[in-house]
C-alpha positions as semicolon CSV with decimal commas, in nm:
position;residue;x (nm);y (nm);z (nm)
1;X;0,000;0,000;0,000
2;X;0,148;0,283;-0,108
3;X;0,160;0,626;0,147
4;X;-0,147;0,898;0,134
5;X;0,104;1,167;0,158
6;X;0,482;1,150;0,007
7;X;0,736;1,367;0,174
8;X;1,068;1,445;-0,034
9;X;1,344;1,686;0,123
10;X;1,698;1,757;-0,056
11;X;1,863;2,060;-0,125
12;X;1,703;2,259;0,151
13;X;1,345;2,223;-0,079
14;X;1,051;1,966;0,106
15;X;0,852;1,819;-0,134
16;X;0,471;1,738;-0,006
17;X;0,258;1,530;-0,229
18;X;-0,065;1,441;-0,151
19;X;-0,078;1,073;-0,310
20;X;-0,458;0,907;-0,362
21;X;-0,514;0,990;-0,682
22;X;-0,781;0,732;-0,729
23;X;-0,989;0,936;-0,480
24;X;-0,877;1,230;-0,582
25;X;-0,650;1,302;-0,322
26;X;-0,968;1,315;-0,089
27;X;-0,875;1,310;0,255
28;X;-0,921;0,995;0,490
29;X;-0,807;0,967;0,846
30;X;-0,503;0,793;0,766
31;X;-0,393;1,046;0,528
32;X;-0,467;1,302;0,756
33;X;-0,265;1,168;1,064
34;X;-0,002;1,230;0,821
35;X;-0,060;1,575;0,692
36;X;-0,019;1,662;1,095
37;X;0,310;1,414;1,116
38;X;0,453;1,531;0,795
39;X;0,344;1,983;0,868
40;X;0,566;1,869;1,191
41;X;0,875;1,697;1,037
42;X;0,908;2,007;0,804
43;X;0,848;2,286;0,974
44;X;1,108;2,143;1,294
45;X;1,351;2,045;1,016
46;X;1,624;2,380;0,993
47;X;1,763;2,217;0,651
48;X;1,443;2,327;0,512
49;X;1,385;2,669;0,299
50;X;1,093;2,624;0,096
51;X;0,827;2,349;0,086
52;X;0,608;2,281;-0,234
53;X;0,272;2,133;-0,175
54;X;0,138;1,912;-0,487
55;X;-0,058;1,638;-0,567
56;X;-0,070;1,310;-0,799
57;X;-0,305;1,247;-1,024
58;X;-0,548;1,468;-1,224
59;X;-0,673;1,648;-0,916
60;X;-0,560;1,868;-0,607
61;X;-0,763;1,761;-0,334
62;X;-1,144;1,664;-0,341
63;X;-1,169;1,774;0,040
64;X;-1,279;1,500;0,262
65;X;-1,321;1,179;0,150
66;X;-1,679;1,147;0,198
67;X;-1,687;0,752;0,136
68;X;-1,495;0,660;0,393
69;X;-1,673;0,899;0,671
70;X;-1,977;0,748;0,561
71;X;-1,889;0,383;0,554
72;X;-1,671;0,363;0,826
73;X;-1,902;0,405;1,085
74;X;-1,744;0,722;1,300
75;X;-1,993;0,915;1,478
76;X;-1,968;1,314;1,464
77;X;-1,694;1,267;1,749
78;X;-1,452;1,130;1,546
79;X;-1,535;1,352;1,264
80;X;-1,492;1,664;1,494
81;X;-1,124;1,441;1,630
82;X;-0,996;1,430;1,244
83;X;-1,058;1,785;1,205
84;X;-0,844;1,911;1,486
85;X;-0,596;1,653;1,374
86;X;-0,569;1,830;1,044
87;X;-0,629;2,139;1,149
88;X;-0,313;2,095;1,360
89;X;-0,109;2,046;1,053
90;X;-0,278;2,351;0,891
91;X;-0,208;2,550;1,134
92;X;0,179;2,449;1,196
93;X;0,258;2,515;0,823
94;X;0,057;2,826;0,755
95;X;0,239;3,006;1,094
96;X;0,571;2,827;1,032
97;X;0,904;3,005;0,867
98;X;0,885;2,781;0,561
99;X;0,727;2,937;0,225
100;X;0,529;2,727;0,104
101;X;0,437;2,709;-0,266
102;X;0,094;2,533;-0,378
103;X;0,076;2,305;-0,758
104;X;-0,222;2,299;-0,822
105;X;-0,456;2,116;-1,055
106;X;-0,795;1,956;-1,150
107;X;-1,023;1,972;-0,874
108;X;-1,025;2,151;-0,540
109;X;-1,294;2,104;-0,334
110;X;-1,433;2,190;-0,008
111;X;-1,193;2,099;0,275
112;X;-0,930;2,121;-0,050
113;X;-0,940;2,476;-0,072
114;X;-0,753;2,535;0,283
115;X;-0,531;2,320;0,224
116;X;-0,450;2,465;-0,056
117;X;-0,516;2,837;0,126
118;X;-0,191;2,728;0,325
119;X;0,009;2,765;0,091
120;X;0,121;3,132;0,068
121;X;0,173;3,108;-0,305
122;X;-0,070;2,941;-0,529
123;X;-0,018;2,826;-0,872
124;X;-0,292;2,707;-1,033
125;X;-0,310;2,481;-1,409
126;X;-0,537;2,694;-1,622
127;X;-0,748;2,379;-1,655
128;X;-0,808;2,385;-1,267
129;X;-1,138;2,411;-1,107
130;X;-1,240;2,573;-0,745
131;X;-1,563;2,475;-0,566
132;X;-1,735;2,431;-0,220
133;X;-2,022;2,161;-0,194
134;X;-1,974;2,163;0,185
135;X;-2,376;2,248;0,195
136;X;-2,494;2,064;-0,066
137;X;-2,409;1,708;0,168
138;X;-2,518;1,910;0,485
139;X;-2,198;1,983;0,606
140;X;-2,018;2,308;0,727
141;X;-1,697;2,441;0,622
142;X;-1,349;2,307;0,818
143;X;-0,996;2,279;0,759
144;X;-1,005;2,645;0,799
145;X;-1,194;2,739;0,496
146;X;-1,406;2,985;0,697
147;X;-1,109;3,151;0,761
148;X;-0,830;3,101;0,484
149;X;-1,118;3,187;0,216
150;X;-1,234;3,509;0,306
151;X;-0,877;3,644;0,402
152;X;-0,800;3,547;0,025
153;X;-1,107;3,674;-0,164
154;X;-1,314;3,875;0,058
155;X;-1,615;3,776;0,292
156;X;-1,854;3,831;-0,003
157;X;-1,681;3,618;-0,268
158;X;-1,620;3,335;0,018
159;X;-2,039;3,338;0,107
160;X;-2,098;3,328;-0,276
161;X;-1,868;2,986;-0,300
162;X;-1,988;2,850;0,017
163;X;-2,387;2,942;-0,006
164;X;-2,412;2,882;-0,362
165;X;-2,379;2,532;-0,592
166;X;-2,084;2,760;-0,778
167;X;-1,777;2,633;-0,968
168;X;-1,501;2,881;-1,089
169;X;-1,252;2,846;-1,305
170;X;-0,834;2,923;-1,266
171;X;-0,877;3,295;-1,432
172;X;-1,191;3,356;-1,202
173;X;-0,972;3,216;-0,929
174;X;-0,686;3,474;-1,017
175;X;-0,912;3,722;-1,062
176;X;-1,080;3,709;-0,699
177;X;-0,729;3,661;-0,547
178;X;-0,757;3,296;-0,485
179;X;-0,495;3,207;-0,659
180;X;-0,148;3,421;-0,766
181;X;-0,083;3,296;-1,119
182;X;-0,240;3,075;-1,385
183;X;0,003;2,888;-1,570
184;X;-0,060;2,595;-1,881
185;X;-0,088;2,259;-1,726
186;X;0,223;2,117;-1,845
187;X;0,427;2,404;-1,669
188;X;0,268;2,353;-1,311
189;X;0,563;2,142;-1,211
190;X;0,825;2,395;-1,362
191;X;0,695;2,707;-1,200
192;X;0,638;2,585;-0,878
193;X;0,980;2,454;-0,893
194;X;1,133;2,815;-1,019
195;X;0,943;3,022;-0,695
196;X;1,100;2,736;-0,441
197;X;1,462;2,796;-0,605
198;X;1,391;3,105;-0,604
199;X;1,357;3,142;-0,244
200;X;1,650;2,926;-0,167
201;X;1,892;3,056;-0,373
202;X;1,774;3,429;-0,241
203;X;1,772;3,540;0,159
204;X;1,602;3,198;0,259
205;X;1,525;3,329;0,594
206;X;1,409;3,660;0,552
207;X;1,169;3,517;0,297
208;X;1,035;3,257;0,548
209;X;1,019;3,545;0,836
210;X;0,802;3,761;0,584
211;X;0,597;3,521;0,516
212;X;0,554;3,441;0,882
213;X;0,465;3,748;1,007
214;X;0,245;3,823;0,762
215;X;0,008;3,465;0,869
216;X;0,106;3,582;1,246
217;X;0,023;3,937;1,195
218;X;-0,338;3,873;1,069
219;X;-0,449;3,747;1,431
220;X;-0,276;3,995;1,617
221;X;-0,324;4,350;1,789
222;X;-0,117;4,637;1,533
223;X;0,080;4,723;1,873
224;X;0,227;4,357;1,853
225;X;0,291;4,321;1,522
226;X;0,514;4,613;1,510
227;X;0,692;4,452;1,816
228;X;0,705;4,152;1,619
229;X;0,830;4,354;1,275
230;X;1,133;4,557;1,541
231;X;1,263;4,268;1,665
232;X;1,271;4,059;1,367
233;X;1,433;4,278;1,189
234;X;1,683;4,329;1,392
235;X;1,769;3,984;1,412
236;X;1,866;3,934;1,110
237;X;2,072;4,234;1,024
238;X;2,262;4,058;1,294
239;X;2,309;3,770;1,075
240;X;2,609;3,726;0,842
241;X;2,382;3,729;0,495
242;X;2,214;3,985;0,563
243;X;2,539;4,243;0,631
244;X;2,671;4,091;0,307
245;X;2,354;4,199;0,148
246;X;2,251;4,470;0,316
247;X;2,644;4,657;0,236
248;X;2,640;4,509;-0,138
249;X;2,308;4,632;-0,174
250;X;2,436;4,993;-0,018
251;X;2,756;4,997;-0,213
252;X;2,588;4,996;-0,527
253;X;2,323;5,272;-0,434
254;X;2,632;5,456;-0,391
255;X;2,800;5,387;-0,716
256;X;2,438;5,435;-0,890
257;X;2,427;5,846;-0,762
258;X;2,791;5,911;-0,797
């Protein structure tokens, strides 16, 4: 039996691919045990700059597998268990230091969209498709949809795709903010792969410190934040890449107004 979730790291890049493509990457409790395991293993590993999040088959995530909740006999206890399982894993990547890049293709679905929304850079396949259907089975948003989804698009957008039977497409999707580029389907793997090199071959850390205080920030008082912003800062002018930076990055301004 072959894992729900593959887990790749070389080169300071970790490589998370969600791996059921014959149920579209749907989410069982297995798989997401894992998701928590694996959000933990990266974001305590320090060899780690960038993370891509992707997925086998011809879709992204179908949300949670629906099948298996309904055959397996688990009462709404167990339902509400799983959720704070993944949830944990949600939340440990979106706060983290890591960058996190989404692939993303085919279908996202309910529970799929936040974990796609914890990414902090989506690209989507322009074949891709974006949809809800928590209501349409009774159910209620989780896996931090009601949260992740209106920070991205706007309270408005997020009722319309959770009160409505509505499907959009990838340049709807870029258009509302869900997503931050729209790329041919063969050149998903490639791009994704160009913004994680990018980040590692750049100021790894300061790009995983943006990012974090940015997630951090959105939950916080503006007093603490800019706390948050002083100190952070000054940590890593203290660091060695950033003075090598920070005076080539002078000497040049220098040279540019002489």
């Amino acid at each position: 039996m072959s894992e729900s979730i593959l887990l790749h790291v070389a080169g300071g890049l970790a490589r998370i691919t969600f791996n059921r493509p014959a149920s579209l990457n749907a989410m069982d409790f297995e798989m997401g045990g894992r998701w928590r395991d694996i959000a933990h293993a990266v974001t305590e590993d320090a060899s780690v700059g960038a993370v891509i999040l992707d997925a086998a088959g011809p879709a992204f995530c179908a949300g949670g597998d629906v099948v298996a909740m309904a055959t397996s006999g688990a009462a709404g206890a167990d339902v509400t268990a799983m959720a704070e399982v993944i949830h944990d894993g949600i939340r440990t990547l979106a706060l983290s230091d890591k960058p996190i890049v989404a692939a993303v293709q085919g279908a996202v679905a309910g529970g799929g969209l936040g974990l796609m929304l914890t990414a902090d850079y989506i690209v989507a396949a322009d074949s891709a498709k974006f949809v809800s259907k928590y209501a349409n089975i009774g159910l209620t948003p989780d896996l931090g949809v009601s949260t992740l989804l209106p920070a991205a698009i706007g309270q408005r957008r997020a009722l319309r795709l959770l009160l409505q039977d509505t499907t959009i497409d990838a340049e709807t999707a870029l258009d509302w903010g869900l997503v931050t580029e729209v790329v041919p389907l063969d050149r998903l793997p490639v791009r994704a792969d160009e913004i994680a090199d990018f980040w590692i071959a750049g100021a790894t850390a300061a790009f995983g410190q943006a990012k974090r205080l940015v997630r951090v920030g959105a939950d916080r008082p503006f007093a603490e934040n800019l706390d948050d912003e002083a100190r952070s800062i000054g940590a890593r002018f203290e660091t060695e890449e950033s003075r090598v930076r920070v005076a080539a990055f002078a000497a040049a301004s220098t040279k540019s107004r002489s």
